[in-house]
Structures are given as structure tokens and as C-alpha cells.
N, C-alpha and C positions, 0 to 999 in steps of 0.2 A: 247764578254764575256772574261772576262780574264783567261791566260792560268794557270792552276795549274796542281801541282804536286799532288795528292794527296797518302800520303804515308800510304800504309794501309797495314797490319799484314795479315799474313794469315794462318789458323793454317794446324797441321798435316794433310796429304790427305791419302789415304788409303794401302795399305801395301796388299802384297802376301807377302810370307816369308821371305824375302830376308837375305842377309846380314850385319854383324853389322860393316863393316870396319871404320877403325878409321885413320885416317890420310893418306890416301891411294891415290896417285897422280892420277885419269883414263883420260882418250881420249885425243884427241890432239883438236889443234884449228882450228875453223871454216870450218869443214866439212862439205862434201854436207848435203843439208839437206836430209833424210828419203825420202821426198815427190821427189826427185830428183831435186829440182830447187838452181839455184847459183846467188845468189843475188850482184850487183852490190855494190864496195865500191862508200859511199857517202863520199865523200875528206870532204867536210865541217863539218862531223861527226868527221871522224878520225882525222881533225887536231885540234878538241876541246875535242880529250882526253888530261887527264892529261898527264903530259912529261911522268912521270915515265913508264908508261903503251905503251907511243908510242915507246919509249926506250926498252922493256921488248918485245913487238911485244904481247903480252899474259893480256890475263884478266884472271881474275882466278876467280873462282864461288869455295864457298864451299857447300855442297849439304847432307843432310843424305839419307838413302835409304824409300822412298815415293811411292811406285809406286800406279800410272803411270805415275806420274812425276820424280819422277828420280829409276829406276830397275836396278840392281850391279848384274851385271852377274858373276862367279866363278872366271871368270881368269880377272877380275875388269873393265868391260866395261859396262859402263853405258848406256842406251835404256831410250826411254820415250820422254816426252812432253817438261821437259828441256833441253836435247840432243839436239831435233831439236830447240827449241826456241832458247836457247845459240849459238848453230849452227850458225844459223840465224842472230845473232847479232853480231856474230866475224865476218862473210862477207861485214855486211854493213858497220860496223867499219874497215874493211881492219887487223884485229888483229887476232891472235888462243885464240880460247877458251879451258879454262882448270877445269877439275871439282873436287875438292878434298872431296874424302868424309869422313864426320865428325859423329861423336858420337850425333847426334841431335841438337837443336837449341842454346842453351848455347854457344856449342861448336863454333859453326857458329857465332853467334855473338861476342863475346871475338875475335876469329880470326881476323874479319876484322876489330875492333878496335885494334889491335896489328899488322894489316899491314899483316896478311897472306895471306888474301884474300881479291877483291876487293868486291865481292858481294853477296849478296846469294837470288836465286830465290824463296824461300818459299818454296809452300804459307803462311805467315803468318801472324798474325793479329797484325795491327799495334793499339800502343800506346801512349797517352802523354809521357807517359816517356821515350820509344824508340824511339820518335820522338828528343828529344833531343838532341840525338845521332847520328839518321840513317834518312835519305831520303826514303819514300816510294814510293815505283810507283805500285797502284793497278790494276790488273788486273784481278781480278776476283770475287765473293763470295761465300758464303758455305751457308750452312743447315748442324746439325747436326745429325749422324744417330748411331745407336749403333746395331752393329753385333753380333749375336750370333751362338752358332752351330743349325742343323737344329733337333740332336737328342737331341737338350739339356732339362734336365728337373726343371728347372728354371721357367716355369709356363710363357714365355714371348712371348703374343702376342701382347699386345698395350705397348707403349711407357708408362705410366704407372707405369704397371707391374714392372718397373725397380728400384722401391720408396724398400727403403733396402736390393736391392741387388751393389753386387759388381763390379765396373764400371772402365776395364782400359782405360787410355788415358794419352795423352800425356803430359807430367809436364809440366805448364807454357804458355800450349796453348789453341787457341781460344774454343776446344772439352773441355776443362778443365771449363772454365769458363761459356761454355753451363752446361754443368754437373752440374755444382753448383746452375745454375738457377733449373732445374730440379729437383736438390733436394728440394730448397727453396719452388718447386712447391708439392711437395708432404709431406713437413710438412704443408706448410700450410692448407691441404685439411688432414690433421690427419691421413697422413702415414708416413712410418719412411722416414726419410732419405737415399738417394743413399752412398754409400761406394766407397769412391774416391781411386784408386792407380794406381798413379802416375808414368810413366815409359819413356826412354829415345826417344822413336820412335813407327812410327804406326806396323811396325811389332814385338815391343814387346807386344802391348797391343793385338795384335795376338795369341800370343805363351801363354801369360798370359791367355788368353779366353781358349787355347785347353788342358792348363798343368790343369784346374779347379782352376786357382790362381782366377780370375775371372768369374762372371757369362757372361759380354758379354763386347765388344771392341768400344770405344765411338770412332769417326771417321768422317772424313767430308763425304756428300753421296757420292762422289766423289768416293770417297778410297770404302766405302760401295758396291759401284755398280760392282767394278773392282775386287773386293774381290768376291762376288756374281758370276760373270759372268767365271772368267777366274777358278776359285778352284772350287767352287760347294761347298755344301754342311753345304752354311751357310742362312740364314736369316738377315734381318734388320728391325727394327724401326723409324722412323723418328721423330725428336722433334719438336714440333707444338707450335704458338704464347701464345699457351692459354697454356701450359706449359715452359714458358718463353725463348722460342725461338727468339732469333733476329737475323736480316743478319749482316754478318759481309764481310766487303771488306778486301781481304786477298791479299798481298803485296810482289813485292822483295826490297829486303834491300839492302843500299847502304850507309858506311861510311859517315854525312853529310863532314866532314874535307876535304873529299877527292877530291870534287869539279864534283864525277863521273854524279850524279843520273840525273842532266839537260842532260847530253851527252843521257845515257840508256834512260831517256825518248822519248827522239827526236827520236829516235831507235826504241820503241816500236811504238810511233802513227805512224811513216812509216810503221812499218810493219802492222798495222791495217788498213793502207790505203789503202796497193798495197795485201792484199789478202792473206798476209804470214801468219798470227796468226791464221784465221779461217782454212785455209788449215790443220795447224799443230793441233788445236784440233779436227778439223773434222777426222782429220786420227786417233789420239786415243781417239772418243768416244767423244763427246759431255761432258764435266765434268757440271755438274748443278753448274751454276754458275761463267761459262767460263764469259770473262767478254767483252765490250766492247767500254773502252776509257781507258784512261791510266790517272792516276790520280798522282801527283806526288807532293807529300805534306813534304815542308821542314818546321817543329817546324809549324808556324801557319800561314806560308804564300803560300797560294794555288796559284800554276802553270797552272793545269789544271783539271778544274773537272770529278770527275767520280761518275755518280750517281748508286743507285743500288736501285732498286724496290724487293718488294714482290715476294718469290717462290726462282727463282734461277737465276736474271736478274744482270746487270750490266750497266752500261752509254754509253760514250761517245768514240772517238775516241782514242784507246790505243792500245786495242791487239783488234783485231777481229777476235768472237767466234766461236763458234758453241753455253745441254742440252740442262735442264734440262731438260739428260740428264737427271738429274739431272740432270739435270736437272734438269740444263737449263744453259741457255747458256746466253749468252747475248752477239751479237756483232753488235754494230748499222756501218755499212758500210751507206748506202746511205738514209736510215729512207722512204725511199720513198715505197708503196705497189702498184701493179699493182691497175688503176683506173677500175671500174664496167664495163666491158666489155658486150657485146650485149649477150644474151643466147647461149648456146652452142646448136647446131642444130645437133640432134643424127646421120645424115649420114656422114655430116662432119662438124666438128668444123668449129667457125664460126673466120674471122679473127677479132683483137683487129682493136678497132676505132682509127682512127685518132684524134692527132700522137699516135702513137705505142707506149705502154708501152715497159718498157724495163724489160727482162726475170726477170723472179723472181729468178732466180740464183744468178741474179746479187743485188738484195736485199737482207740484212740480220738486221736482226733486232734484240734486246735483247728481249729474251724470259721469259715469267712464265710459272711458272708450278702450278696449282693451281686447290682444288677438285670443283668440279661445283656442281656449289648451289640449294642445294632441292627446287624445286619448286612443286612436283608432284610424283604421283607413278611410276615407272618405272620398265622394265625388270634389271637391272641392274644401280648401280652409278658407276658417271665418273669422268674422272680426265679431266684437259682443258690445254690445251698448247696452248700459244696465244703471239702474240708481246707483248713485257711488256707494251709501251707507244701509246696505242688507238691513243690516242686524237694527235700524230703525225701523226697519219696511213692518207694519202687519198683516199678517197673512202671506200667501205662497205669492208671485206674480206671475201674469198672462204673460206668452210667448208670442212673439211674431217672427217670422221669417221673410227675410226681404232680397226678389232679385234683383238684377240691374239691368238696366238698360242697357240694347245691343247682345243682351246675355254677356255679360261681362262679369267670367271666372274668377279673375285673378284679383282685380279692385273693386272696391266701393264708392272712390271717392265721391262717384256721382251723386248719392243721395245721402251724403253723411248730415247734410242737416236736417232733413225729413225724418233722421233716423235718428240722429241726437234728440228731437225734441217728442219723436213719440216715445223715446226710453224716459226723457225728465216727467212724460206723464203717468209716470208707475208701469212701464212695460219693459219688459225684456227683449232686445231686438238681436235678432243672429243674422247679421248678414254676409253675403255671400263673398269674397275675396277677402285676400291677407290684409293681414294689420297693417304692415310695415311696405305694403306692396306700391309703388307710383302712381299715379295717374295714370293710365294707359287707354292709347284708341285702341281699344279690342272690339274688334267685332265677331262673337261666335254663333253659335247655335243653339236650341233650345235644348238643356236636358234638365230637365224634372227633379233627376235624381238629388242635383244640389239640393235642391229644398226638401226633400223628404231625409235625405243624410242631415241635413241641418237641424231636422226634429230628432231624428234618433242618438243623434249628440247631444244636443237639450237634457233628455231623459238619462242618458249616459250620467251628464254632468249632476243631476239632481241625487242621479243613486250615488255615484263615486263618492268614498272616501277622502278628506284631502282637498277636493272640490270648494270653492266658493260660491257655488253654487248648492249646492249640498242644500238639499229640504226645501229649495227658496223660490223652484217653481213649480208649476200646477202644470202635470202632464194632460189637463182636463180641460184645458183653456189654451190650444193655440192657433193661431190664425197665421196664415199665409201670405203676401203680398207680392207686388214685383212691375216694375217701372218697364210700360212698350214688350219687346223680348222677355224679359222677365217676368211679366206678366204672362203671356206664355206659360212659362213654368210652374208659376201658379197656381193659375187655372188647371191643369193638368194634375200638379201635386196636389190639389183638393179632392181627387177621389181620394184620398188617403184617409183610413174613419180616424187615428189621431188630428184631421183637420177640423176645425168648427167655424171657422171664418174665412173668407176669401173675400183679397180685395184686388180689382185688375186698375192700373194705372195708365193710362192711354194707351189701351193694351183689347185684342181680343182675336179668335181665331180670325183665317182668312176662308173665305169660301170653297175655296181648293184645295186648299192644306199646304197651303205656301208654308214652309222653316217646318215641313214633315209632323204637323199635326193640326186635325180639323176638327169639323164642329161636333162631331160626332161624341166629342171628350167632354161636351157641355152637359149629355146624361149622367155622365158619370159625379158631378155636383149632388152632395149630400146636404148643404149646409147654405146660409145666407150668403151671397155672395153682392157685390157692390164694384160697378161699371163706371168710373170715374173718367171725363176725357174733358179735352180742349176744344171741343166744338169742331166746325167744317175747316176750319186749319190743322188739327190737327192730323195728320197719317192715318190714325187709329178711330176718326171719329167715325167709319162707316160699321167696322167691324163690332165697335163696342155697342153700339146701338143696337146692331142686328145678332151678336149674342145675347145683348139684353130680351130681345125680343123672344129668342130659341130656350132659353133656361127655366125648367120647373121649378125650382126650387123659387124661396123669397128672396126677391133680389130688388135692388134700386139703382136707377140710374141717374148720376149726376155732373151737368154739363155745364160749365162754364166755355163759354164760345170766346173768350178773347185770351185763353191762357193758352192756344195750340198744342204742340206734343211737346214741349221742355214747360213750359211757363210755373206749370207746380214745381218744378224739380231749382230753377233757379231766378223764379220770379220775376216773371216776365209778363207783360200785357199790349196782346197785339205785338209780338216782338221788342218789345221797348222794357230797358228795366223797371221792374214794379215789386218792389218785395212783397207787397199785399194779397199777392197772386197767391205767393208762397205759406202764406200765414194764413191764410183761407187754406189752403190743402193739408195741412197740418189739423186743422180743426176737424178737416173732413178726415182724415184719418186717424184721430183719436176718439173724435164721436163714434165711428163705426166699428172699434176695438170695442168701445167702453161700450157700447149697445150689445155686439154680438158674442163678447166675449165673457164681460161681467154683467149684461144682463141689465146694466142700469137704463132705466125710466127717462131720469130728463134725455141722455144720450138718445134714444132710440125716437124721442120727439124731435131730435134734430133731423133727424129723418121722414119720419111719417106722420101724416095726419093733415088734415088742412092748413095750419097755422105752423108746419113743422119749418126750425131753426132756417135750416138750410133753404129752405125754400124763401122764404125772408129776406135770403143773403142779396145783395143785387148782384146781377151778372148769372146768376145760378139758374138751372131747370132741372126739377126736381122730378121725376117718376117710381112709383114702387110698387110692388104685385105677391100676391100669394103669403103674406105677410096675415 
């Protein structure tokens, strides 16, 4: 295949409040990365920059404030996802990286055709006409989503809703040109028109939402999620094909004159090869639509392609990802799934046939995020996180089902990155609320049933005709899961014999039968189960211990004491943000798939034995029985 560039735009990402600084020099070059790792310069990289730049020792990025890709701290130090990326790329180029940041995207562009700046990381959406100009190298795509507050009285619960009300985003970008579709989409269904204004960056279309300049903040989900999770007390919408949604591959830019964008490409597919890109968006969160090849498109002749699927996926070898996420993610590392392993035997897992599949860690795949298709009545609809490109996958893939926290029906959004990134590790994940559904403080009650509907939809999907799913999973291999309350249901839905794994998430019965079921549900466990919690802060840390304690079956318990009852879910330690938290619970929940589900070897040493993975980990205590 021929190699391209392909240069794609990528609009504004999402905004907490930040700062509006304007010409403002921050950090120095090529710092360690966040994740702690120090990447080797590659000589043949560095001696195919431009003179100027080998001369200068410095690249220079312009950047606006974006977060979670670029966050401007008070005294000008910039945090986020370009930090480390940029990082990253002044190590393998042997150069500092420098970030200066700018008044929004105009500003960014004008600069580096005037020689101030070599580059600028996005994301944004590229165009014929800035292709003209600028070299893209895509590395991700969007979905767009529009934020509102949660007391707002705007009347907005479906995306819809939003047909004549006022819409901020960002002038000139890709959330701008969704918007416009969205209105198109609602005169033509004889509603009014959306109300466009136009503003310099995602955190003014923020400030615009909370002064009432605005009814709500168009945004990629991206910025939506991070906005959501890290402030509170807003909601989101998402725009849907059938409201004239398209994916867009969103892009860093690079003067074509300048001869940089072949060098930064080279840069980027190394670092999708050797593990650096997924590392760096696994640690902030999965963004739907992380991407997974590096596309780098100069005017109309392709370098390297980058393809981008349905939901929140992406191609080929560029940056590898992690979502959707938003999810979703997309990072194809080795496209390869664990083959259909022998059934897992409830005392002890059983090992992978010969030869050995290789851990599902080490697979990552581009992800969708997409609602699962009504075929029937159910306790609840789902939402499916699955490898983007099946028809690559070999062999059938394992299922998990995932509840939510608070038992929460109707959304997911809570664990869409836990959920994004054990789908990019070859799993199939049916989780419990709509696709399209808000954010929502729901607080319900335990019923089971979601998660056993959610298996017999699974199997529905594999036999159906017409199905994308169709042959592509393994009714033989699926595991349960479920965050606090959900976990609850879980554990409960594990008597089911189509169960063969259970995992509980800061989660386990109460001694009374507080939320109407007790311990007595613990005999009913057929299969391995796995007591995950956050130690003596978290709510759940007495119960999961002391079901740990009650359960016959082979079970392990694993406790990190400084993550409390959220800290897996949004990556926290001791309270304080820590994506590490997060990335550590993700490990433990793909080791514990790949051990109990497909049986593999190293997986199940992350588990047990003396020297086992996880026990290694620091912060971790590890226990395991009847194994």
C-alpha cells in the first residue's frame, strides 16, 4: 500500500475554563513524558529536520487552551495530551519542544505561515483549501456534542431540541460546520433554524453557555466528556447521521513550505508502533475518536492512509489510541484478536491452545461506539463498543457486559472510557443505557435482568441475519461486570450458566440485603469471580472484602487503597486527579477478561502466583483462593 500523509483538520476539543493567553511562551523541550518514559532520539529523524530547526535545537507548537489537550495553568504551564505528545516527539527528534499559546485557530495558522511557529497540534479539520497550504498528519476523529448546564431551562433533552436555540462554537471549525448541518437538519423537518455564535475557543463557548449568551456549547464529545466529568454539572447531546452528522479526521498542521510534516509523520507512526500514543491517551481518558494511523496528506498526494469508521474509530498505523471514549478510540497496533480458546472451566481457567495467543494487552484495535440494534424487548437499551473492523478480527470475540454505577438504566456515560479501551483490547462490550441518551444523575435500583437481557441480545445478534454482528462472537466466552450498584447486578447475573466471568467494581453485597439482595446470591457463583475496590475510602471497601471472604468459587481480590469508590472510573488518587489510577484499572480489567475468558497464561500470572503482575504494581494488594 502506499504510504500517505493524510492531512486532516481537526476541530475545537473540549474546554474547562481556562485561560485566554495570547502570545504567551510555556514549557521547555522535550520533557519527560507524564507516563515517566524517555524515548530514544532516532539520528535518522533528527538529521531530516529542516536546518533551521536543527540549528534552533527547538520546534515550536502554537497551541490555544483546549483542554484536555492543551490546559494553561495560572503561572503558564501547560498539562494535557499535547504536553506529553509534543514531549514525546522532541525526544525522538533529539530537539525542545516549545508551546506558545495563541488566541485560537486563525491565530495559529497566520503564525506558522509567517515563520512563528513550526506547528500546531489541533485537532483540526482539515481542508482543500488548507491543504494548499499546510501538511496534515491525522490522528484522530470527532463526533459532535453540545453542552448544556444541567439546571438549564432550554427544554433540551434530545439533540433536536436545539432547532432555534443558540449555539456557541468555535468560528471556522469543524463543531461549526456540524452545527450548520444540524440546522439544515431542522429546517428541513419544519423547525427553525439553530442560532450560530461564533467565538474564539472552546472555553469561550463555555463562558458564553454559563453568562445565558447561549443556550448550550457545540464541542467535540471529546471536550464534552472532560467538561462532564472533571466540573459537573453539565449535560450533553450528541449529533446523529440522521441529523447530518459526519466523522471528520481531525489533524496537526504543518507549513507545506517548510519540508517538516514527512519528518513529524515518521514520528508519529513510531510512536504508534512502540506503544507511546496509546500510553499517552490512555492516561487522559480514552477521547472518542483517538485515532490509529497517521495519515499525512500533502495538497492531493497521500503518504499514508488513515482510515476512519463509524462512531469514534480511526485507521491505521499513526498515533495509537485508546474511547470512544467517546468514544472511541481507535488505535490498530497489531489488528490481531485472541483466536476462540477452549471454554473456560469454572475451577480453573483453562490454558489457550496451541500456539499461544498473545495477551490481549498487547492488542489494540480501533474502536466504535455504536447503539445496538433493536431486535426485541428488553429490560433496558444498549449501547456496543466493539473493534471497528470485524472482518479483520480472527476468530469469534469474548463478550462482556457492563453495569453502571448508581444502577443507572438509561446512560453509560460514566464508564465509557473503561469501556472504550477494554473493547480496543479485542472485546466486545454491551453496555447498559442508550447510545444517544445524556448524562443523567439517575439514581436506581438493582435489577439483574439488564445484564442477562444484555447476553441474550448478544446471542440474538450473532444468530440474526443482517446483523454485524453475525458469527463474530463466541456465545462460550462471556463475562459480566458492573461499577458500585452495577456490580450488584453482576454478581447476581453470574448465576446465569451462559456466565463465565464476573468482575465486581467497588461493588459487593451488604450484610442485610440493603438495595433487596444479600449475600446468600454469593452461592449461587459458578465461575471466577474478581473483587476490585479502592481501599478503606471507598463505600464498598467492607463489602467487597467480606464477599471476597464468603465466595467458593476461585476468586481474587484486588485493592488499591488510594483510588476510593470513583478513582478507577475517573482517575483519581486520594481524591486528586491522577489518570494513572485509571490506566491501572483498565489493565486490571483486561488481564482478568484475557485470563478468565480466553484462558491465556501471561494474563492469569498478572494475577497469581508469587511474582504475579499485579501484585508488583505499587499501591496494589493482591489475594486469590481456590484457584
Amino acid at each position: 500500500m502506499r504510504s500517505s500523509l493524510r492531512r486532516r483538520s481537526r476541530s475545537a476539543i473540549l474546554a474547562t475554563a481556562a485561560l485566554g493567553l495570547t502570545g504567551c511562551t510555556v514549557g521547555a523541550g522535550a520533557p519527560p513524558l507524564a507516563t515517566g518514559t524517555n524515548l530514544p532520539v532516532v539520528q535518522s529523524l533528527h538529521d531530516a529536520l529542516p536546518q533551521a530547526i536543527k540549528d534552533a535545537g527547538v520546534l515550536r507548537f502554537a497551541g490555544d487552551s483546549h483542554p484536555p489537550y492543551r490546559t494553561v495553568a495560572a503561572d503558564g504551564t501547560v498539562t494535557g495530551i499535547d504536553a506529553d505528545f509534543q514531549a514525546a516527539i522532541g525526544q525522538v527528534l533529539g530537539v525542545r519542544t516549545q508551546t506558545v499559546v495563541v488566541a485560537g485557530l486563525p491565530a495559529a495558522l497566520q503564525g506558522m505561515l509567517s515563520g512563528r511557529y513550526d506547528a500546531f497540534n489541533g485537532p483540526v479539520k482539515a481542508t482543500a483549501e488548507r491543504e494548499r497550504q499546510f501538511d496534515t498528519i491525522t490522528w484522530m476523529t470527532t463526533r459532535t456534542a453540545y453542552l448544556f448546564p444541567v439546571e438549564s431551562t432550554a427544554g433540551i433533552t434530545r439533540t433536536e431540541d436545539l432547532c432555534g436555540k443558540r449555539v456557541a462554537v468555535v468560528a471556522a471549525s469543524v463543531v461549526e460546520d456540524q452545527l450548520n448541518k444540524l440546522s439544515r437538519f431542522c429546517t428541513e423537518n419544519k423547525r427553525p433554524a439553530t442560532q450560530t455564535i461564533g467565538v474564539d475557543d472552546t472555553d469561550a463557548t463555555l463562558l458564553a453557555t454559563r453568562s445565558g449568551r447561549a443556550d448550550a456549547a457545540g464541542m467535540t464529545e471529546a471536550a464534552a466528556i472532560d467538561v462532564t466529568q472533571r466540573q459537573g454539572g453539565t449535560k450533553y447531546v450528541t449529533q446523529t447521521e440522521a441529523q447530518g452528522a459526519t466523522k471528520d479526521n481531525l489533524a496537526l498542521y504543518v507549513p507545506k513550505a517548510s519540508k517538516l510534516g514527512p519528518v513529524l509523520q515518521a514520528v508519529s507512526e513510531e510512536l504508534f508502533r512502540d506503544g507511546t500514543y496509546v500510553n499517552i491517551m490512555s492516561r487522559w481518558g480514552p477521547q472518542p475518536g483517538f485515532g490509529t494511523g497517521a495519515g499525512l496528506r500533502r495538497g492531493h498526494a497521500r503518504l499514508m492512509r488513515s482510515t476512519v469508521q463509524k462512531g469514534h474509530p480511526m485507521g491505521k498505523p499513526f498515533l495509537k489510541p485508546a474511547l470512544v471514549a467517546v468514544a472511541t478510540a481507535l488505535v490498530a497496533v497489531t489488528a490481531a484478536v485472541v483466536p476462540v480458546p477452549s471454554e473456560v472451566d469454572a475451577a480453573a481457567p483453562a490454558a489457550p491452545p496451541a500456539p499461544p495467543a498473545p495477551p490481549a494487552s498487547t492488542v489494540f484495535h480501533p474502536v466504535v461506539r455504536e447503539a445496538a440494534a433493536k431486535t426485541g424487548q428488553y429490560a433496558a437499551e444498549y449501547t456496543v463498543y466493539r473493534p471497528a473492523d470485524l472482518d479483520a478480527v480472527h476468530g469469534r470475540l469474548p463478550v462482556v457486559v457492563f453495569g453502571n454505577g448508581a444502577c443507572r438504566h438509561i446512560s453509560n456515560d460514566e464508564l465509557l472510557t473503561l469501556e472504550t479501551l477494554l473493547a480496543a483490547h479485542g472485546f466486545v462490550v454491551v453496555a447498559v443505557g442508550g447510545f444517544d441518551e445524556p448524562a443523567l444523575t439517575e439514581n436506581g435500583s438493582p435489577q439483574p435482568k439488564v445484564i442477562t437481557d444484555a447476553i441474550t441480545w448478544a446471542e440474538r445478534e450473532n444468530d440474526r441475519r443482517g446483523s454485524a454482528l453475525r458469527n463474530k462472537l463466541d456465545p462460550r466466552r462471556i463475562g459480566v461486570a458492573g461499577h458500585s450498584c452495577g456490580g450488584l447486578e453482576a454478581l447476581v447475573a453470574g448465576a446465569d450458566p451462559r456466565v463465565k466471568s464476573v468482575l465486581s467494581l467497588d461493588s459487593g453485597f451488604f450484610a442485610d440485603g440493603t438495595l433487596g439482595y444479600g449475600r446468600e446470591n454469593l452461592r449461587n457463583l459458578h465461575t471466577p469471580v474478581l473483587f476490585a475496590d479502592g481501599g478503606p475510602n471507598d463505600v464498598a471497601y467492607d463489602n467487597s472484602g467480606e464477599n471476597y471472604d464468603l465466595v467458593t468459587v476461585p476468586a481474587v481480590r484486588a485493592t488499591n487503597a488510594a483510588a476510593g469508590h470513583t478513582g478507577f472510573v475517573y482517575g483519581q488518587r486520594d481524591g486528586n486527579p491522577d489518570p494513572s489510577v485509571r490506566e491501572e484499572a483498565v489493565r486490571v480489567l483486561v488481564a482478568w477478561f484475557d485470563f478468565t475468558l480466553n484462558g491465556n497464561r501471561t494474563a492469569r500470572g498478572y494475577f497469581l502466583g508469587t511474582g504475579c503482575g499485579l501484585c508488583a504494581t505499587p499501591g496494589w494488594t493482591v489475594t486469590s483462593k481456590n484457584f
